[in-house]
C-alpha positions in Angstrom: 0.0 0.0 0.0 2.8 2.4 0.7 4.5 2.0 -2.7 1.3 2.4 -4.1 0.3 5.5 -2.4 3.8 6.9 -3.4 1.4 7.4 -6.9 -2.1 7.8 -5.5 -1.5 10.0 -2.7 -5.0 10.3 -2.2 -5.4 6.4 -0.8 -3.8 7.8 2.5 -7.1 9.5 3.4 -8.9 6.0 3.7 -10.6 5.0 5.7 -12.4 8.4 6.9 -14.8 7.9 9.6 -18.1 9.3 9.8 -17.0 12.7 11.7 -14.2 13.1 9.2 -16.0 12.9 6.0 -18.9 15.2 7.4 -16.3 18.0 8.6 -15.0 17.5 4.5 -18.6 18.1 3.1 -19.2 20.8 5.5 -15.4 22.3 4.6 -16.3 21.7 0.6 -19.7 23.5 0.7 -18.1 26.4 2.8 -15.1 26.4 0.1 -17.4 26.3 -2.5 -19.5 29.4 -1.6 -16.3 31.5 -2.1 -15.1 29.6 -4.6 -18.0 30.2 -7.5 -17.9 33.9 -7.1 -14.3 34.5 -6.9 -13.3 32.0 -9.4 -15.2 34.3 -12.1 -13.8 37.2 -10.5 -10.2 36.0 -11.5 -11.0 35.0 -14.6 -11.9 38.6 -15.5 -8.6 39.3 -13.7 -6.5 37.3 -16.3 -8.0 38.6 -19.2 -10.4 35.6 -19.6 -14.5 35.6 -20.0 -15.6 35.1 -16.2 -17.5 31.8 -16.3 -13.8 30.3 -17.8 -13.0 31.0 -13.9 -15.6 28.0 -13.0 -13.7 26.0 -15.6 -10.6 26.3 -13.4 -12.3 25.9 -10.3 -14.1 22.4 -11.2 -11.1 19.7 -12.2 -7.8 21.2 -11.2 -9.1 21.9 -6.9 -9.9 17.8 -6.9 -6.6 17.1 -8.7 -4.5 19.4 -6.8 -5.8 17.8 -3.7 -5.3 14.5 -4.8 -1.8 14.8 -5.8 -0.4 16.8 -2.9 0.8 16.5 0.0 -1.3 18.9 2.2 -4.8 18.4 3.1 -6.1 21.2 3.3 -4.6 23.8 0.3 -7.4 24.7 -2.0 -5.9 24.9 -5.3 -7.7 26.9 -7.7 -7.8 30.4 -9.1 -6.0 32.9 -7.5 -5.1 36.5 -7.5 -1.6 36.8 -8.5 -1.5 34.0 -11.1 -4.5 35.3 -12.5 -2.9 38.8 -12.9 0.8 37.3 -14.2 -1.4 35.4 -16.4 -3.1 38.6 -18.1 -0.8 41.0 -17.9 1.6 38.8 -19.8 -0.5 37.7 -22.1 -2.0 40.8 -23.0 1.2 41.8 -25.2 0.2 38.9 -27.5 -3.2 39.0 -28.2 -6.2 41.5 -26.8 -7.9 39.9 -23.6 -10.8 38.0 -24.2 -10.4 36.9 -27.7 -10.1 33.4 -28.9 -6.3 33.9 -29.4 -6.0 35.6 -25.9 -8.0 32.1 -24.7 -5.9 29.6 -26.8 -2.5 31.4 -25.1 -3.8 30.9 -21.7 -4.9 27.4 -21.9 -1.8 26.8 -23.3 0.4 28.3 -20.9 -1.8 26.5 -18.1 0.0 23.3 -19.8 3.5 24.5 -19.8 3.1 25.6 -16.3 1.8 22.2 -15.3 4.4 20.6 -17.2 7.4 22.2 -15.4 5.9 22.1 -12.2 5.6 18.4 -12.6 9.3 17.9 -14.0 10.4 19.8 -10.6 8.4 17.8 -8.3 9.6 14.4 -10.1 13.2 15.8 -10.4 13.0 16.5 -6.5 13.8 19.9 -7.5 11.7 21.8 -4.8 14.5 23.8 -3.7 14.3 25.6 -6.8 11.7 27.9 -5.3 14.4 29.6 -3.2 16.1 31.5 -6.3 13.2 33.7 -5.2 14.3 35.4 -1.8 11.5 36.6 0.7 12.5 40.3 0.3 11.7 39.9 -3.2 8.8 38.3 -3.1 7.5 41.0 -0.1 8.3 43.6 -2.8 6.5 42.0 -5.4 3.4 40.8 -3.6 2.7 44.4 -2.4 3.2 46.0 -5.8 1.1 43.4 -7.4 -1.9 44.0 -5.3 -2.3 47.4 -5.4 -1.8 46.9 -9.4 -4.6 44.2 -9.1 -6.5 46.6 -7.0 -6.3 49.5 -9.4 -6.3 47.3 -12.8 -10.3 46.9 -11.2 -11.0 50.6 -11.2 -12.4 50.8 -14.7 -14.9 48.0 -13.9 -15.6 49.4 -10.8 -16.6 53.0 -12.2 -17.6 51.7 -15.7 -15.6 53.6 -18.0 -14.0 52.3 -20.8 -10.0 52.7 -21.1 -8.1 51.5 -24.1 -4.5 49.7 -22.8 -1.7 52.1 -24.1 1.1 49.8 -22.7 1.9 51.5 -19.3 -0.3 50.8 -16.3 0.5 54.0 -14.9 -0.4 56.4 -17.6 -3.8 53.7 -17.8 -4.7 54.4 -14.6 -3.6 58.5 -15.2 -6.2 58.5 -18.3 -8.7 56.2 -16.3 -8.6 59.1 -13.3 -8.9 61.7 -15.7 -12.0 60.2 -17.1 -13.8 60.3 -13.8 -16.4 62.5 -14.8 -17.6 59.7 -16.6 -18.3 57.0 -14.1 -21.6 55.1 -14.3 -23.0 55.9 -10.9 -25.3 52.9 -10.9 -22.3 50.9 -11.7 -20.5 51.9 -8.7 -23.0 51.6 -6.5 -23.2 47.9 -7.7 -19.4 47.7 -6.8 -19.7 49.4 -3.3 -22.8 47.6 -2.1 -20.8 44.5 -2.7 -18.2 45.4 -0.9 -19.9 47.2 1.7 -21.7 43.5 2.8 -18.3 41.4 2.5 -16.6 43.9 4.6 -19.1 43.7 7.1 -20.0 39.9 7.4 -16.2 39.7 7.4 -15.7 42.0 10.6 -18.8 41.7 12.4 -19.8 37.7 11.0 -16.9 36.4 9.7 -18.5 32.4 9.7 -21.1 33.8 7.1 -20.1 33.4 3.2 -19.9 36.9 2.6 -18.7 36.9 -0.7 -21.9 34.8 -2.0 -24.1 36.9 0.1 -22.8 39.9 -1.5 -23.1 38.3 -5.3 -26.4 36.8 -4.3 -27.7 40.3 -2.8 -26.1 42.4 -6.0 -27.6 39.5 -8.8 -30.6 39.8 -7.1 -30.7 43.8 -7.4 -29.9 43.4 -10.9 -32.1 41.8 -12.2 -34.8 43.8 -10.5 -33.8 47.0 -11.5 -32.5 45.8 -15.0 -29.2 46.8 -14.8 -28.4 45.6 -18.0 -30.6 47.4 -19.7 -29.4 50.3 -18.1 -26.1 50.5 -19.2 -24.5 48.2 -17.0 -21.8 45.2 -17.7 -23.1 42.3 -15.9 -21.3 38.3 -16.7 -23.9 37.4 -19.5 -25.1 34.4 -20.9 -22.7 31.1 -19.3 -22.8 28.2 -21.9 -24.6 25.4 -20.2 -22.6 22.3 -19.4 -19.1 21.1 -18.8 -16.3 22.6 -20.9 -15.3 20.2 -24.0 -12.2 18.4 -23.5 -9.8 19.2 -25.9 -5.8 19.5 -26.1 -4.2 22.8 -26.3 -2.7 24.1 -29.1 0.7 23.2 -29.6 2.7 25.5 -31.5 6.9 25.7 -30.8 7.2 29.4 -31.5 4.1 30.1 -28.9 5.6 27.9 -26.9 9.7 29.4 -26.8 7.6 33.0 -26.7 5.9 32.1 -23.3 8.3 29.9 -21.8 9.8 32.5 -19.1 6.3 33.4 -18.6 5.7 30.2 -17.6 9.0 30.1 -15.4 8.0 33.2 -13.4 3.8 32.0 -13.2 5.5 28.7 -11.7 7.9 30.3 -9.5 5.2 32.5 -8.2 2.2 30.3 -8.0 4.2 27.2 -6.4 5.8 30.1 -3.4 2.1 31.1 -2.6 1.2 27.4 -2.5 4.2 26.2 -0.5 3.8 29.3 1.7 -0.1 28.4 3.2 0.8 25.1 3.3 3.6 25.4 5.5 1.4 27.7 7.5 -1.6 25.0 8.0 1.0 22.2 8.3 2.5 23.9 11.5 -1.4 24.0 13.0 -2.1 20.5 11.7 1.2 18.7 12.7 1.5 17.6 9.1 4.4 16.8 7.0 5.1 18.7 3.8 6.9 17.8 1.1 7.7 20.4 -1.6 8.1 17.8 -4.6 4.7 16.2 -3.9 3.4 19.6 -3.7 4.7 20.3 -7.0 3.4 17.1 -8.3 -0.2 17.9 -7.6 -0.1 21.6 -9.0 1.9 20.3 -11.7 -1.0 17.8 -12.3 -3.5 20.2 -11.7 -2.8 22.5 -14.3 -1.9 19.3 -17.2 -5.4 18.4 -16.3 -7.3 22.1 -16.3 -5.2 22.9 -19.6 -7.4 20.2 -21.0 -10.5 21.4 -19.9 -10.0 25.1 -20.8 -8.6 26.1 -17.4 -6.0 28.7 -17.3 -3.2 28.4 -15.0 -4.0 27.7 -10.9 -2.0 27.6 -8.1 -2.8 27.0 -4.2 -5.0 29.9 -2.5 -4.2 31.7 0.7 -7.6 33.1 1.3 -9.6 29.7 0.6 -7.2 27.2 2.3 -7.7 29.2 5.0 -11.4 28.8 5.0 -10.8 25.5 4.0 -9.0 25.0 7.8 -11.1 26.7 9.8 -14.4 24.7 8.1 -12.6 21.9 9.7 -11.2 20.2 6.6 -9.5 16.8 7.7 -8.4 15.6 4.4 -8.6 16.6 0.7 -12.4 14.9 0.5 -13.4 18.8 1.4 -11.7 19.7 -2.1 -13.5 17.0 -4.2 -16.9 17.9 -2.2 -15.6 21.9 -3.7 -15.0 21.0 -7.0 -18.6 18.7 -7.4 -20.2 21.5 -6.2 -18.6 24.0 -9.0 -19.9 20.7 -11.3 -23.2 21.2 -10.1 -23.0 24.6 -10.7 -21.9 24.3 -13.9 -24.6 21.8 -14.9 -27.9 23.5 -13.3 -27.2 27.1 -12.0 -24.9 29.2 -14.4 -28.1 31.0 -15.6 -28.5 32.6 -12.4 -25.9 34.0 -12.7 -26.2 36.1 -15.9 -27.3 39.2 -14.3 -24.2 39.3 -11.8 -22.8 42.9 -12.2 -19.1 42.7 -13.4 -18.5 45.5 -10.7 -19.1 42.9 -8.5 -16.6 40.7 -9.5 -13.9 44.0 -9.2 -15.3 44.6 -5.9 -14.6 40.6 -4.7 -10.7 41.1 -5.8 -9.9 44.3 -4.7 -11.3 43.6 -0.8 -9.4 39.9 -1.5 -6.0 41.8 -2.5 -6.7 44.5 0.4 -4.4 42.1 3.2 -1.5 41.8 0.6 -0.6 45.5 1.1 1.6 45.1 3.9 4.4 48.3 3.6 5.3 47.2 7.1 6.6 43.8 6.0 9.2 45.9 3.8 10.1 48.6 6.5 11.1 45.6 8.7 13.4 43.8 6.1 15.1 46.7 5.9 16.1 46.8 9.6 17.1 43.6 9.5 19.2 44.1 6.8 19.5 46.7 4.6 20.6 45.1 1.0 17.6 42.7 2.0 15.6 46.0 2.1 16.9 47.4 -1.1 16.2 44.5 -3.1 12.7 44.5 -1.8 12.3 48.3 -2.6 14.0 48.0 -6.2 11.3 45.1 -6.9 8.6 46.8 -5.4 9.6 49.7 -7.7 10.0 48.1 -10.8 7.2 45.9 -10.8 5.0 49.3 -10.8 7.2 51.1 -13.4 7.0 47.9 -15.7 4.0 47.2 -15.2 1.8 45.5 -17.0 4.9 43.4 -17.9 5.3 42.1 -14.1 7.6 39.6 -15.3 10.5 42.0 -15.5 9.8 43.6 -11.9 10.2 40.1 -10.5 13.3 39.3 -12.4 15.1 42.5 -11.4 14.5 42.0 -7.8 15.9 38.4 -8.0 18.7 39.6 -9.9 19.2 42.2 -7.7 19.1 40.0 -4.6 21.5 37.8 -5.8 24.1 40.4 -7.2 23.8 42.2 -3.5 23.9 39.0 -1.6 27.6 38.3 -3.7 28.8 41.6 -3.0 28.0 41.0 1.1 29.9 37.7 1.1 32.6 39.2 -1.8 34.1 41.0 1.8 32.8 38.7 4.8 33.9 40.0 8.4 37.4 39.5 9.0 38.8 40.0 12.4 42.0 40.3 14.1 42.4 38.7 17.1 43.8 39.4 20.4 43.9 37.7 24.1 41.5 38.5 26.3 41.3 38.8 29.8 39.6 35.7 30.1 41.5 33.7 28.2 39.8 33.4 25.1 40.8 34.9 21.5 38.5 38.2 20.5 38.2 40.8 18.0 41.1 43.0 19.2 39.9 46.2 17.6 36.6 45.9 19.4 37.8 44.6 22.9 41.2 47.2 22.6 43.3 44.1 22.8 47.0 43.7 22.2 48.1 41.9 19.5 51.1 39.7 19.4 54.2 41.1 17.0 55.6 37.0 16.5 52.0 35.1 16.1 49.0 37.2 13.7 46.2 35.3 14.5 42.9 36.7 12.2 39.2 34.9 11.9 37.2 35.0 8.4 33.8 34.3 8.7 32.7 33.3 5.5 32.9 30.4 3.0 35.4 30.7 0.7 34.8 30.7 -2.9 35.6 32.3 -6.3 33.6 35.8 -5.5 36.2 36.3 -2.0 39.6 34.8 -2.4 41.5 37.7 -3.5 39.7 39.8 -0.3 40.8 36.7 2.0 44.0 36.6 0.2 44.4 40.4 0.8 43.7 40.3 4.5 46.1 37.5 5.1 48.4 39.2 3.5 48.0 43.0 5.3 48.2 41.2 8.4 51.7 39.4 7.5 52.8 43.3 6.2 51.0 44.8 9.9 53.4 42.1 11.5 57.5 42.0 10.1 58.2 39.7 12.8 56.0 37.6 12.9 56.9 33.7 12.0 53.1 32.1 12.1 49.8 33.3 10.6 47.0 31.5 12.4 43.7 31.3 10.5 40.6 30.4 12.8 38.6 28.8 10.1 35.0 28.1 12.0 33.6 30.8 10.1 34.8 28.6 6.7 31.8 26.4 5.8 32.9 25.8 2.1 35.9 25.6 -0.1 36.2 25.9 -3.9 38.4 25.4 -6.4 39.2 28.7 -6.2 39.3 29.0 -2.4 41.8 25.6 -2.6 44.2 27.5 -5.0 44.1 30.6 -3.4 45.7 28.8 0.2 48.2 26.7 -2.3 49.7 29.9 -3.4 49.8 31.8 0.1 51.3 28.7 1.6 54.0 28.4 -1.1 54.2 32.3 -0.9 54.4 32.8 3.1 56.8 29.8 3.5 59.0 31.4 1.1 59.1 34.1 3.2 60.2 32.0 6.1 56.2 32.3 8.1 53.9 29.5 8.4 50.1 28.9 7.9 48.4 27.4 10.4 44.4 26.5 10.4 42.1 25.7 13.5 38.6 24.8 13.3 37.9 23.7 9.8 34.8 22.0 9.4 35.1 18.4 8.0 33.5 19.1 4.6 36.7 22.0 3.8 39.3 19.4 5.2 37.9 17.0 2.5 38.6 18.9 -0.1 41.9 19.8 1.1 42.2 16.2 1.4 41.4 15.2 -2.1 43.7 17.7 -4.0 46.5 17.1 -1.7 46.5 20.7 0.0 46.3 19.3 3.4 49.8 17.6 2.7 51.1 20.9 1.4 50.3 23.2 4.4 51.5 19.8 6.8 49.2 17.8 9.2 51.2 19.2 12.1 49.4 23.0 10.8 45.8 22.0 10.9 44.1 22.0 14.3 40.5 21.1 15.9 41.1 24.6 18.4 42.8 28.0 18.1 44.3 26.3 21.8 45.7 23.7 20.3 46.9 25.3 17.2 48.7 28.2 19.8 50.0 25.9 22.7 51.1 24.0 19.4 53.0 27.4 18.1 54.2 28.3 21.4 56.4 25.0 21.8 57.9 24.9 18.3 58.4 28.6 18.9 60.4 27.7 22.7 59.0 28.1 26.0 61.6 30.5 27.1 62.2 32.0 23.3 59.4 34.5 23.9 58.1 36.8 26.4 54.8 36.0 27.5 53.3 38.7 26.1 54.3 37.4 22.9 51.7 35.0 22.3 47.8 35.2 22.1 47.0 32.5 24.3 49.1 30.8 27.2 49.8 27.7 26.5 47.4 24.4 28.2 48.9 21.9 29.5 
């Protein structure tokens, strides 16, 4: 059974008991009342006709379930896919056409297929090329460009794209005059009720209650008939099952799209499920997670699904319905099913206003400036590479793929300049015995013994700054016969790293002074090992403690050679 599960993940939920498969249903239903609403809502945030948004929200939530390894993520539509999705797409074809469609079912396939490669390649690690700061940045820019991107919905004025989100929403601000009151009204009333029931009744679906409520209004009133842009006629049914279309040009054009929607979606996903897993006591595993998404979006490509990912707002829901195993997410997705067979003309008359209204109060709790201010105190290139990508993601926008990338290539060029000059420290005796930074402490140092500490790895980016500082401290000290490097700090060695010690051994011996290394970690000594380096600087130089290495020093040096003062450390016996 266990090698079999390794494939059908889902068999580990049988058998459920009673009390477990009724806190699923109950879970599902709840799930589902956010679900139907917000699913459309998305849609209309990537570009797509809204009821495409109940395609996504039917196959790919049971699949994603099924295949992962959390039991409670909802996968499904979600915020900052769905805007990646249409903001990226919109430079190839206009939103909502058949060609606009095509793209995004067939970059719901590409995702799907490199999530899946990662999870099977155990490649989960791969999400940490994106570094928190950056995705803080992005996150915060993105959902105040989601929230604005909704304005022209929201007041019911037209606006023609011109290629710059920031003039758009210039133009769309100038054109305020024109706003369709009744449309508006449409918009606030909706999310007048879910921010209510949210603060006052927070166990009540207030995201159906406000569609319900609105639909409800519109069709009264005519809304349509007044002007107003409600979701329109549904086709009845399931989508038809058909394969995307494959094209190798389409397909090299959106491939870093498809890079950055994976990166993206699978961080949010891996994020919540962390989060729920810490609650639930469950164990996570990464690849499996990236198996089921992976899956999810193979199988939604084939049912005209655009691309998914796992949903912060409805796993959450999902938990605190009481959700004990992914059951809750097949009860969700036969509910969007059901809907899909008997209910989608009810919705004709919902106001698309509405739908603006559910995902700007849904992207409200992503706008979290503090979250920036505090990575900046704890370190300030962390900071900057959160501003930068903050920054650029606005001033690129709609091409949000090229905000993201600057930040990440901004993280990692800052985070090789910080280790290019790692803490160095010269170090003196103490009163207590013990080696410290001497400039710090106002400690002596010994003319006859430099004794210095790097506290980094060493590696292509930082030899010639180690080699440097080695080197200053032999000039600092003319008399001096041994150079004592406490390697703690030293994690990792390279190539580069190895070469660099060959040479300054060769190069200090020469000189009649010899390296000697304390407290390198066994992975370094292997590699000093293998290329023969550890016979070059001499067994009788490497040492498990800066005591030993000193008392060691001391006695080749001569007890009574020296003053006292001389050396760093007295001697143990």
């Amino acid at each position: 059974m266990n090698n079999l599960q390794r494939f059908l993940p889902f068999l580990s939920w049988f058998p459920l008991e009673r009390e477990a498969l009724r806190a699923d249903v109950i879970a599902g239903i709840t799930v589902a009342m956010v679900l139907v609403p917000q699913s459309m809502a998305y849609a209309q945030l990537a570009g797509m006709p809204p009821y495409f948004g109940l395609y996504a929200a039917f196959l790919p939530v049971m699949i994603g379930a099924m295949w992962g390894s959390s039991r409670q993520l909802a996968t499904g539509p979600v915020a900052m896919v769905s805007l990646l999705t249409g903001s990226m797409l919109a430079g190839f074809a206009a939103p909502g056409t058949d060609q606009f469609i095509a793209l995004a079912i067939l970059l719901a396939l590409m995702v799907g297929v490199i999530e899946l490669a990662l999870g099977l390649l155990r490649l989960g690690a791969i999400i940490n090329f994106l570094s928190h700061p950056v995705i803080v940045g992005f996150t915060n820019a993105a959902a105040i460009i989601i929230a604005l991107s909704q304005l022209d919905k929201l007041l019911g004025i037209p606006v023609r794209s011109s290629g710059s989100f920031l003039a758009d929403v210039w133009g769309l601000l100038s054109l305020a005059g024109d706003t369709r009151w009744l449309t508006l009204l449409m918009g606030i009333a909706a999310f007048s009720i879910m921010w209510l029931l949210r603060k006052y009744a927070p166990r009540w679906p207030g995201v159906l209650i406000a569609v319900a409520v609105t639909t409800l209004a519109s069709w009264q009133i005519g809304f349509e008939k007044a002007g107003g842009a409600v979701v329109g006629a549904i086709p009845a049914g399931l989508p038809k099952l058909a394969i995307p279309q494959l094209n190798g040009e389409t397909i090299m054009l959106l491939l870093s799209t498809a890079f950055v929607i994976t990166l993206v979606g699978f961080m949010e996903a891996i994020s919540i499920a962390k989060a729920m897993a810490t609650r639930t006591k469950q164990r996570i595993d990464p690849n499996q997670e990236l198996v089921g998404q992976g899956l999810a979006n193979i199988a939604g490509s084939f049912c005209q699904s655009f691309p998914v990912s796992g949903s912060f707002s409805r796993s959450a829901v999902n938990l605190a319905a009481g959700a004990v195993t992914g059951m809750s997410s097949v009860i969700t997705g036969i509910i969007v099913l059901i809907t899909l067979l008997a209910f989608t003309p009810l919705l004709y008359p919902l106001p698309q206003s509405v739908l603006a209204a559910i995902i700007m109060l849904a992207v409200v709790n992503l706008v979290n400036l503090e979250a920036i201010r505090h990575i900046w105190k704890a370190q300030r290139h962390d900071g900057l590479a959160a501003v930068a990508t903050f920054g650029a993601t606005l001033l690129f926008a709609p091409h949000l793929d090229t905000g993201i990338l600057i930040g990440a290539a901004l993280a990692i060029v800052l985070y090789l300049y910080r280790t290019m000059r790692p803490r160095v420290v010269v170090l003196g005796r103490h009163a207590d015995g013990t080696l410290r930074d001497a400039a710090m402490h106002n400690l002596p140092t010994s003319r006859h013994v430099a004794a210095i500490r790097f506290d980094g790895s060493l590696y292509f980016a930082n030899v010639p700054y180690f080699e440097d500082a080695v080197l200053e401290q032999v000039a600092r000290h003319p008399e001096a016969r041994y150079v004592l490097i406490v390697g703690d700090g030293i994690n990792e060695i390279d190539a580069s790293g190895e070469e660099v010690i060959r040479h300054l051994v060769q190069r200090l011996r020469d000189s009649g002074v010899t390296l000697v290394f304390s407290g390198l970690k066994h992975q370094v000594l292997q590699v000093m090992e293998r290329t023969g380096l550890s016979e070059l600087v001499g067994p009788q130089n490497l040492y498990r403690t800066e005591d030993l290495a000193l008392e060691a020093i001391h006695s080749a040096l001569g007890a009574g050679a020296l003053p006292p003062e001389a050396f760093l450390l007295k001697p143990f016996r």
